[in-house]
Every structure is written in C-alpha cells, then in structure tokens.
N, C-alpha and C positions, 0 to 999 in steps of 0.2 A: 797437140803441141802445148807446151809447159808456158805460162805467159810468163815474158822477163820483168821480171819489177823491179831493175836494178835503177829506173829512173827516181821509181820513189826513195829507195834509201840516200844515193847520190842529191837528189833535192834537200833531202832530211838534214843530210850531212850537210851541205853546203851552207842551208839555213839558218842550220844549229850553230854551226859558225861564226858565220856572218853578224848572226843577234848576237851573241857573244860579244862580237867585237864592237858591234854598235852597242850594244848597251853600256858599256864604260865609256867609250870616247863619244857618245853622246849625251850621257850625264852628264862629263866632266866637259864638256863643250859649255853644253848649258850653263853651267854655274858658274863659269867664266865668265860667259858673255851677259848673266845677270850681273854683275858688278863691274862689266869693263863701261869706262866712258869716256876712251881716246875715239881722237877723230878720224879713226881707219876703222869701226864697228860700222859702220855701210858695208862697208868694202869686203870684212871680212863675214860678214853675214850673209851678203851677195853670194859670195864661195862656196859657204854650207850648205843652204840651199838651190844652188846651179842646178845638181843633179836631179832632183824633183821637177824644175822645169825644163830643162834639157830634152831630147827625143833622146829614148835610149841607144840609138846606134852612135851618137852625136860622143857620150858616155864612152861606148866601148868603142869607138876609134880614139879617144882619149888615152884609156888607158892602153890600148896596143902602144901608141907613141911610147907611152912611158916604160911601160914593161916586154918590150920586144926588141928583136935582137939587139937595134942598135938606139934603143934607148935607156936613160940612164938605170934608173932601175935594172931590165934587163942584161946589160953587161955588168953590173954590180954582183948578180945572182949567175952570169956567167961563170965568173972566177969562181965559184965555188960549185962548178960541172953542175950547177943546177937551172931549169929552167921556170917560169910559169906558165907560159902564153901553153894553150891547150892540154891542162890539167885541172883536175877538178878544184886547185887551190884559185885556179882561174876563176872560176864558178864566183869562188866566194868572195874575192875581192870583187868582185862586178855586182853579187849583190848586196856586199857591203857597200858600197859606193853608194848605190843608187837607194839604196833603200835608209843609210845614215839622214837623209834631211827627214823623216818622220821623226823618228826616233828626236833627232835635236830642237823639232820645233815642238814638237809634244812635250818634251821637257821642261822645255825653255818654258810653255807657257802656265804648264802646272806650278814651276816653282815663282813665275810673277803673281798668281793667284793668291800664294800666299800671304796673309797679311804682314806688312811689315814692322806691325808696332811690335809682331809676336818676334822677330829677327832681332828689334832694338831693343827691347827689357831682355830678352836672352844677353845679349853683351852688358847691358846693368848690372845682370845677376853676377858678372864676373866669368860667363863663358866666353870663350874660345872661337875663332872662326870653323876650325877644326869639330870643336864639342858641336856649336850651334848647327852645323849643317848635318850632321848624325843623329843628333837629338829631336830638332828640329823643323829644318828645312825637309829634309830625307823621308821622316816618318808622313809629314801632311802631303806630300808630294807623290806619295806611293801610288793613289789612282791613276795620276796622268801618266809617272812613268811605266808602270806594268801596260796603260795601253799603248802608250809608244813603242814600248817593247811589243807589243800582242802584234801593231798595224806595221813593224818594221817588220817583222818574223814574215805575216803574210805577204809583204811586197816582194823580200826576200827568195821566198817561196816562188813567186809568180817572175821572177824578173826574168827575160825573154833575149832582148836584143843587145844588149850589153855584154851578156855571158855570150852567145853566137858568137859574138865579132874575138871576143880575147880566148876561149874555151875552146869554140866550138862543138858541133854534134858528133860524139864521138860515143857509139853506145856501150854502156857499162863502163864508161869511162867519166864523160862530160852532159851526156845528155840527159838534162832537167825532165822533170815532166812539163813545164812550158814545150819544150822542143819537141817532146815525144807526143805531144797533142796536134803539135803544128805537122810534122811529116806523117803521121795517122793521116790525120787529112790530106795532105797531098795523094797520098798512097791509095785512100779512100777506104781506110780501113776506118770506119763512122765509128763500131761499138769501140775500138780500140781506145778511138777519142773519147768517146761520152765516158768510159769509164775511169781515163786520167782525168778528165773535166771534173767529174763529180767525186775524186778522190782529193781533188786540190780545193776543190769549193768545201768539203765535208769540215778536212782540217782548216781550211782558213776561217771558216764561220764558228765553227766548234768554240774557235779559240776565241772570237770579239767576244762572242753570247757568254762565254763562262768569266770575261775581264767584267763585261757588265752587269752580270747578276753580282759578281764579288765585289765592285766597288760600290755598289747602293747601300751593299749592308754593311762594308766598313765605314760611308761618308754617314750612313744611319749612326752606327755605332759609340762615332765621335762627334760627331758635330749636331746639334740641338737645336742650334743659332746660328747667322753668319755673321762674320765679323769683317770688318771695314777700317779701312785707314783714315783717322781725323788728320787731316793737314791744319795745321797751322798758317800757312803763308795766303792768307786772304787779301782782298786789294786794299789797300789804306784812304784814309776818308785826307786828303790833303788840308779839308778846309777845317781842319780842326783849329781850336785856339790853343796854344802851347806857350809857354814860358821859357827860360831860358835854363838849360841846361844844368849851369852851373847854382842856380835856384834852389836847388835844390838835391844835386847831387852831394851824397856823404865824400868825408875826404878818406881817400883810400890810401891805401897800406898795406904791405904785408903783412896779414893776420897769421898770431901763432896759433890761434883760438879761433873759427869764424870762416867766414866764405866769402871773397872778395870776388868780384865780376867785374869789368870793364874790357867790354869786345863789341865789334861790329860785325856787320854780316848784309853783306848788300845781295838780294836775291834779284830774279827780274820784276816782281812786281810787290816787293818788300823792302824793305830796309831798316834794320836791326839795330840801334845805339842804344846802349843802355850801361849803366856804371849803378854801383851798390855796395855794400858790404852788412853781412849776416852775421852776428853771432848766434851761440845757441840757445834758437827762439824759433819761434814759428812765427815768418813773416809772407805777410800775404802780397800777393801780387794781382792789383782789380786794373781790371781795363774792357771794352766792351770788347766782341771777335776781332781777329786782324788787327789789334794793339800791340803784339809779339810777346806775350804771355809764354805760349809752350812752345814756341822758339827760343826764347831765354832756355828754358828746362832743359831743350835738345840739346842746347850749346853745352850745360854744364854736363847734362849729360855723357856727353861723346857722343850722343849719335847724329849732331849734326857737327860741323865745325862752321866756328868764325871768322871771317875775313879779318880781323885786324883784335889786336888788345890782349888779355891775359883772363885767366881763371885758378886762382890759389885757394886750397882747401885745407885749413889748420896748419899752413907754414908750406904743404904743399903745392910746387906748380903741374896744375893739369894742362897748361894752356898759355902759350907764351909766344907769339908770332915774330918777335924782333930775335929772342935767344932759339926758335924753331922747331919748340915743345908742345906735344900733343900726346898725352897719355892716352894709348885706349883708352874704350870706354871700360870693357873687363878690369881693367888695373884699377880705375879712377875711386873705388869705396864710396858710386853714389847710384842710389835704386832711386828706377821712377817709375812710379804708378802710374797710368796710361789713362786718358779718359774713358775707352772702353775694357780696362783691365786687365787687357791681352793675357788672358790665361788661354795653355797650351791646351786646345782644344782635345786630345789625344792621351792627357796626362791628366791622372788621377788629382783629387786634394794635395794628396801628399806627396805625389811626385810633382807637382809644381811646388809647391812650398821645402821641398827638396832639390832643386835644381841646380841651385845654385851654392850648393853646399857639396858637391861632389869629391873636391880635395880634402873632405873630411873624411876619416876613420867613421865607418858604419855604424859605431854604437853613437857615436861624438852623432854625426846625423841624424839617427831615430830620435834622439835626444832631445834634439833641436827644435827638429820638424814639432815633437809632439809637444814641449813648450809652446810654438808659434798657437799651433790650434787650440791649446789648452785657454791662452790669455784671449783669441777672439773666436773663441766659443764656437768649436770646429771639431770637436772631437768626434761628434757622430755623422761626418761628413767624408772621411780621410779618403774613402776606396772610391764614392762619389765624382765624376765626372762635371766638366764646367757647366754641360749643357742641361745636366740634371738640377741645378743650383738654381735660388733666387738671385735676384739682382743683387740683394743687399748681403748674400753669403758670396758671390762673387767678387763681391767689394773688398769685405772682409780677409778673402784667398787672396788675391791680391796684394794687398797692404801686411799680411803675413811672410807671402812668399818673400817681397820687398827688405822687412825688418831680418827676417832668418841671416842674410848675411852680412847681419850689424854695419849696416852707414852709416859712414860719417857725416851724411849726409842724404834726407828723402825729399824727393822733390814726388809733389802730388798734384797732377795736371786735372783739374775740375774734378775731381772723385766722385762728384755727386748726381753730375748731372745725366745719366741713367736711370737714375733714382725714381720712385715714386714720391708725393709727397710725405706720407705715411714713412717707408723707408728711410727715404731721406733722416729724416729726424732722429732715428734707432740710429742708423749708421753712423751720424755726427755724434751722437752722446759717446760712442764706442771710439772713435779716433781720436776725439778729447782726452779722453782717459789713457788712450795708448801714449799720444803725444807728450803727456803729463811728464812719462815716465823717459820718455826717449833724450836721450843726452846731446843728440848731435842737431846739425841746423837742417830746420823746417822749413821749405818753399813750399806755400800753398795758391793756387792759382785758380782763382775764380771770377766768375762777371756778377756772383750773386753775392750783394751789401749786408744781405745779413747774415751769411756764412762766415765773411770774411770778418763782419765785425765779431762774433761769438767765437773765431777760433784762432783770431790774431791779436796782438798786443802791439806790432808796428805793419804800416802797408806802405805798399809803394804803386801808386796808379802808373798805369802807363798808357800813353795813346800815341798811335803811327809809328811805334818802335821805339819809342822815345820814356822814358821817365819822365814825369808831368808832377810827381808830387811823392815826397819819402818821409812818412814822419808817425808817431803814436796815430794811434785808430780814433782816439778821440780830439786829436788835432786837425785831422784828416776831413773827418765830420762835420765839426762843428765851426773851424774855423778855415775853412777852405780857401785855397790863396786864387785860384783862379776863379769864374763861371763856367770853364769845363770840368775843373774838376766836381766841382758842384754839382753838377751832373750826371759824373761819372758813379759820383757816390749817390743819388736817389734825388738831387732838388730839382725841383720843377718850377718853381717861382724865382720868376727873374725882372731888374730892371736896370734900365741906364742910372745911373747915379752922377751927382754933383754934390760937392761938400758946400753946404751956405757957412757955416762959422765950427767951431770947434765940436760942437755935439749935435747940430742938428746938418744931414744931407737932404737933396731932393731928388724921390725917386720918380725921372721924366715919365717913364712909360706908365704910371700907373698913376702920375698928375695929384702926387702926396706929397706934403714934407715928413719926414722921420726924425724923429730923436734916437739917437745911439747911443751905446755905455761904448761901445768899444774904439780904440784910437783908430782917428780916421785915417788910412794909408796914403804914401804919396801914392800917386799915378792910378787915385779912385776910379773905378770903371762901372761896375754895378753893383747894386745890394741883392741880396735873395734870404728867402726864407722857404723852410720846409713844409709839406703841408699840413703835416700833422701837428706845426706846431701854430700854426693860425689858432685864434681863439672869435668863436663866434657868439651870440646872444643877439635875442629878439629884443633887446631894450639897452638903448644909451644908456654908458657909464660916463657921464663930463667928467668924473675925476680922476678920470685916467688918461695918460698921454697915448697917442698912437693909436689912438680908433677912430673909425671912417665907417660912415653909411655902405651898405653894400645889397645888390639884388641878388636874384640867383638868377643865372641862363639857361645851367642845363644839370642834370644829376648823372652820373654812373653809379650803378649797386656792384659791391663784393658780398661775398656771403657775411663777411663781420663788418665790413665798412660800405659810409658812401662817400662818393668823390665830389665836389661839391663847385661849378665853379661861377665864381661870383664876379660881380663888377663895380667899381664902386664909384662911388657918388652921384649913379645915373642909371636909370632902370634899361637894360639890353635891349639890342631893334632885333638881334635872333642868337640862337642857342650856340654861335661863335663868336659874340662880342661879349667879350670876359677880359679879366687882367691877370685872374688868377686860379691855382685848384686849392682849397682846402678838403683833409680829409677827418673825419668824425668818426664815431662806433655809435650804433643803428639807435643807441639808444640816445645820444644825442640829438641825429636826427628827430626821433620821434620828439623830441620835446621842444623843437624849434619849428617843424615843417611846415605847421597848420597859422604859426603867426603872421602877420602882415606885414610886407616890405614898408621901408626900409630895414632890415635888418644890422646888424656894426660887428666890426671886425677888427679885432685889436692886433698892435705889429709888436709883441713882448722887445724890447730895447735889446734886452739879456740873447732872442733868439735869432736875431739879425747877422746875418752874416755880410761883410765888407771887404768885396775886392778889386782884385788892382788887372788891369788888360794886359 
C-alpha cells in the first residue's frame, strides 16, 4: 500500500502560510510597540502574548467562537457562501495564532538590542523614520528576526490542539502531521508514528542549525565590537555650591547668526535648566558626569525633547513649547557626534559617511563622500568596516560622516574619550584644523580642562543641570567666580577667606594673612590657588610678600610630576595633616628634596584667585 503523505504537504502549506503572515504582522507589531509609550502597552502586550501562554485548546475554542457559524467573523465569511471552520485555511489561522507570539517577542527583542545612539545620529544625519528603519533598524536586526521567523515556522509546524478544535482531522484535507502522529498511535500503527516524528523533528532542526551557523557568520562579519548606549541622565550631587542663574546667564535673543538655547527638561532623577547663546565658535561645555552636558546636545539635537523653553538656529525655530514647535530631528541642520561614534556597524567607510546624503544625485555623493575622507585622511579606508578601524580612524568616520551634510550646526559629545593617550593627541590636532575651517557653531562637551582649554575660546561650566559659569576660557580659569567652579576647572587649594583692609584678606583654614592685586569682592567667601602655580624653595626670601615656612606630609609621583603636599608653619603629626597640594616637574623636586625643613612657599598676589559664596 502507497503511503499518504498528504499530511506532510498540508503541514507545509499551512506553515508556509502562517510564517507568511507572522512574519509581517510580527515585524510590524514589534516596531510599534518599540516606540509606543501609552499606558495601555501592558495590556496590549498581554494580548500578543496570551497565545504562547494559553493551553492550546483554550486558543482553538477561541477562535471557533470567533469564526464559526454564529460568530462574528464566521457570519461575515457567510455572506459570501464561504466558510473556514474545518478547512485547511483553518489550519493556518490557528497556527498563525498560536505561533505569532514567537515571532513578536523574538523581534521585539532583536530590535531593543539595538543600540540606540545608532537610531539617533541616523535622524541627525537627516534620515527618515521610514529610511532609518530599512537602513538601519532592519539590516542589524536580521539575526533575531530570521530566528523568530525560523522558531514561529516550527511551532507552526507542530501546532496540535488549536487546528483540532477549528479544522479538525480531516485526511487529505486538514490533517497536520501533528494529528497524523497522534491517531498512528491511537491506531497503534508505531512505525507510521516514528516516521512523521522524525520527519517533523528533521525539518524543524534542520531549519534552527542552518539560522545558527548563518548568523555567527553574519554577527562575525559586522560587528568587531559591541557597542553600548551612554546615558546621560546620571543622579545629581544636590550638595553642590551654585550661584545664581542669572550670574551669569547671556541675555538671549533671537539670533539671525548663532544658536540660542533656553529649555528645561525635568526627568525622574534629573533636572535640566540651562540658557545660552552661541555664535560661530566653538564653545565648550565642562561639567563633571551627570551635570547635563549631552542632555543639552540631545535636546538640541532632537533626540531628546524638552519640557519647557525654546531652541533657534540662525533665525530658526527648532523648539518652541508656548508657539508648540518641534522640528524633527531630520529637518533640524545639526549633526552630533556620539561619545561612542555610533558608526553603522554593517556599513562600510563610505556608506556611513554617505548616509546621510541620500537625496543627493550619485555623482553630487561620490563627490562628497570622497572630499569628507580626503580632508580626514580616509581615503585608504572607504570599503573598510567599523569593526576593522582604530579608535582614532573611528573618530575620524564619524566627525566626517557628521560634516558631509554641512551643519549648521556640530555638536560633539566628549569625542575623545575612547581615545588612547597617544591617539587622543593625533585626533585633537586633526579636529582643530577641521573646526578651523567650519563656518557653523561648535558645542564641544567635555569633563577634560585641558581639552577644553586647547579647543575653546569661550566655556560654559555647568553643574546639576544648571549653568554655574559662561565666559572666555581665560576668564573661566583664572578668575573663577565660585569655589566650585574652581574645581570644576582643576583647583585644588582652597580656603575660607576674610577681607582685613583693602589688599590684604585672611585666609582661616590655612592660619595665613595674603596680600592681593585683585579687588576684593563683596560677599568674599574663599581664596584658592592652583597647584602648579605655588612657588617653593629650600631657603627664605624676606623680601618677598606671601611666603610662609612649610613641611612636607606626604608625596605622590606622576611620570613628569610630583604632587607635593605641604603644611605650613608647623611640621605634620601624619601624611594627612596638610593644607595644601603643590605640583613641581621631577627636576624641581630633585633640587629641593634632600634640603632640611623648613622649607617656604610663596602665594604669587597676581595668582590668587578671590571668590564670593
């Protein structure tokens, strides 16, 4: 007798189906519910996945209700003399059913793995929700969904009690090889079994083994490295010292020229004020982690939004919460450099540094593209992958791909610190020179004082969200208006202060009087000085003001410097009673080390710095 193998094609067909139809309405589930954030995503999540926890008879008495005679569906598919309830389209809605929650959570969680700073320079560059998810989302996401697609196929495959109850066993008609296994057995025909057994296990294994030998060598292919989301929204230090707002806030305007900012943004464990205005310049932005540095950038960006204020670029508004203006980020003409450079793991040199130039005419492109590599020195990289790159050519991809579609504006969220030290230094000589050239305004955002000093000409500290200080770099430095800010920028010597007469204060903690050049402020709080710029000698100079005996407590070595910290007017009871650090180069050291305490320490008038609480 002929064996029937009409269960196997009937399974085939039905599955083929089925995966069909989950695989679109499971994508497009997914990418939904990656950006939905109303407060029915429980509820409707719940839904999706029901069917995976459900018993599947639970399932196929479901859908009888729905699709039989007298349910709605089924008298819908009446009227037009047709029926489902036991036909093999039965089949396949019952394995689409049941087998759709693989498929949506396998999705779902491929495209959350994605990193997302790669989603937010994609809409900088000027893409599309549309472009971004085809280019982007879609292509990194292809392992998880081919095995959602692979593990919905075989559930598909195998679904059992859900096709029974709406199909039914109907042979050559409805009956799966699940069913044709189970009445083998009843029947007690064993080999009939073992041989749909091992026909259904063959193709269902067949099919994971070949998803996972293909995705190691595509996740090989692209990706080198992993890449990781830097959040910004760190907890804030409340006990900060801050000043008053208005202190030092510029007075804003509509700039026709320039980049105004004043918005808030209150998060749960953040809180964002900050006000500014930019012309074209490169203005740095210092504050320690969690001071709202590249949360400002997000904001101008577009890829966060602000709770309250506005953001105008050259006469435009991107950002306006009273008039109810929010430009995409796509429209807005401002690229930002990512602290990890979120280059397209998947996309070559030059189709990253192409990407954002896609409404250009192809030759306008090539054109482009090979300018960008040409000025930072990329030309023998183009076909090159991210993962194949050093840090410091990374860098470079980036800040190329960035300029390609001429902003008006680049915001560069700590660029460097990736970096090696070595790198580092190549890399800043090269974004100098770039920045030189570039016409539009420059946010540069760092916690490192000497970056900031070598590649800004005005800064603006901020700490707990707030603007604490806006002014030239050498303002910023030298004459700093707080003792936070003072620290924000590198001082380490600090004391309580009192003014005795018009040029002389006394500083309490350190049990000195000072002479000052500089006018003494109302609402004196403390003096401080830096360390490097202490002056030491093993032998009194009387004719100088502002020196004071001093011991040493304790040393720290750098490879060019030591850290030196002294006490004065009284030798230390242990290597923590100090008042102060000074720092020297080694060869100082050696020409002081071996003399006998008392040693003196002079306080330069000129390097005194004088502030107010």
């Amino acid at each position: 007798m002929t064996a029937d193998f009409s269960p196997l094609w009937i399974s085939l067909k039905t599955a083929g189906l089925a995966t069909i139809t989950i695989f679109f309405a499971g994508t497009a589930a997914a990418y939904w519910m990656l950006g939905y954030r109303g407060r029915w995503k429980p509820v409707i999540e719940g839904i999706f996945v029901a069917p995976l926890i459900l018993p599947p008879t639970v399932v196929g008495f479901l859908l009888l209700q729905l699709f039989g005679r007298n349910g709605p569906l089924g008298q819908l598919t009446a009227q037009f003399d047709f029926t489902v309830i036991f036909t093999w389209y039965a089949a396949a809605i019952a394995a689409t059913v049941v087998a759709f929650p693989l498929m949506y959570k396998t999705t779902l969680g491929a495209f959350e793995q994605v990193d997302r700073s790669l989603l937010q320079v994609a809409q900088t560059l000027g893409a599309s929700k549309r472009h971004i998810f085809w280019r982007v989302l879609l292509p990194l996401s292809v392992p998880g969904i081919l095995a959602g697609t692979t593990l919905a196929f075989a559930r598909a495959l195998g679904e059992f009690g859900a096709t029974l109850m709406l199909a039914g066993n109907i042979p050559g008609q409805t009956q799966t090889i699940p069913m044709a296994i189970y009445f083998a057995v009843e029947a007690g025909a064993m080999d009939e079994a073992w041989m749909w057994a091992i026909i259904i296990m063959t193709i269902s294994l067949s099919g994971i083994i070949a998803v996972n030998l293909w995705q190691k060598q595509y996740e090989h292919r692209i990706q080198g490295n992993s890449f990781r989301v830097v959040e910004a929204n760190e907890p804030i230090n409340s006990r900060v010292q801050r000043i008053q707002t208005s202190q030092i806030k510029p007075q804003l305007s509509t700039l026709d020229q320039g980049l105004l900012v004043d918005i808030k943004k209150q998060l749960a464990n953040f809180a964002l004020s900050t006000a500014f205005t930019a012309q074209q310049e490169t203005l740095g932005i210092l504050g320690s982690s969690g001071s709202g540095k590249s949360m400002t950038l997000r904001c101008i960006a577009g890829v966060e939004t602000p709770s309250l204020g506005r953001i105008v670029l050259n006469g435009r508004t991107l950002f306006d919460s009273q008039k109810r203006i929010n430009v995409p980020s796509h429209q807005r003409k401002v690229s930002l450099v990512f602290q990890n450079y979120a280059l397209f793991p998947h996309m070559s040199v030059a189709q990253n540094i192409a990407f954002g130039l896609q409404h250009l005419p192809k030759t306008v492109r090539s054109q482009r593209v090979n300018q960008q590599m040409a000025l930072m020195q990329l030309q023998a990289f183009g076909d090159r992958y991210p993962h194949q790159l050093s840090g410091g050519q990374q860098q470079r991809v980036a800040l190329a791909r960035a300029l390609s579609t001429e902003p008006e504006a680049l915001l560069l969220d700590e660029p460097f610190s990736a970096l090696d030290t070595y790198l580092r230094a190549q890399v800043e000589r090269q974004l100098s020179e770039t920045l030189a050239t570039y016409s539009g305004v420059t946010l540069f955002v760092t916690h490192n004082l000497e970056e900031a000093y070598r590649l800004c000409e005005n800064l603006m500290v901020m700490s707990s969200g707030q603007p604490i200080a806006f002014d030239s770099k050498h303002r910023i430095f030298e004459h700093p208006r707080t003792r936070h800010v003072a620290q924000l920028t590198g001082c380490k010597n600090f004391s309580r202060a009192v003014a005795l007469s018009r040029d002389t204060i006394a500083a309490t903690d350190w049990g000195i009087n000072l002479q000052v050049v500089e006018a003494i402020p109302d609402g004196l709080a403390d003096v401080g000085i830096r360390a490097h710029q202490l002056n030491i000698t093993p032998h009194p100079d009387i004719g100088l003001n502002n020196t004071f005996p001093c011991w040493l407590a304790a040393t720290s070595e750098t490879p060019h410097r030591m850290t030196l910290f002294l006490k004065l007017n009284a030798a230390p009871t242990s290597s923590q009673d100090y008042h102060m650090q000074a720092e020297v180069f080694k060869d100082k050291w050696q020409a002081i080390k071996d003399h006998p305490f008392p040693w003196y320490v002079r306080f330069a008038p000129l390097r005194l710095m004088l502030m107010v609480g």
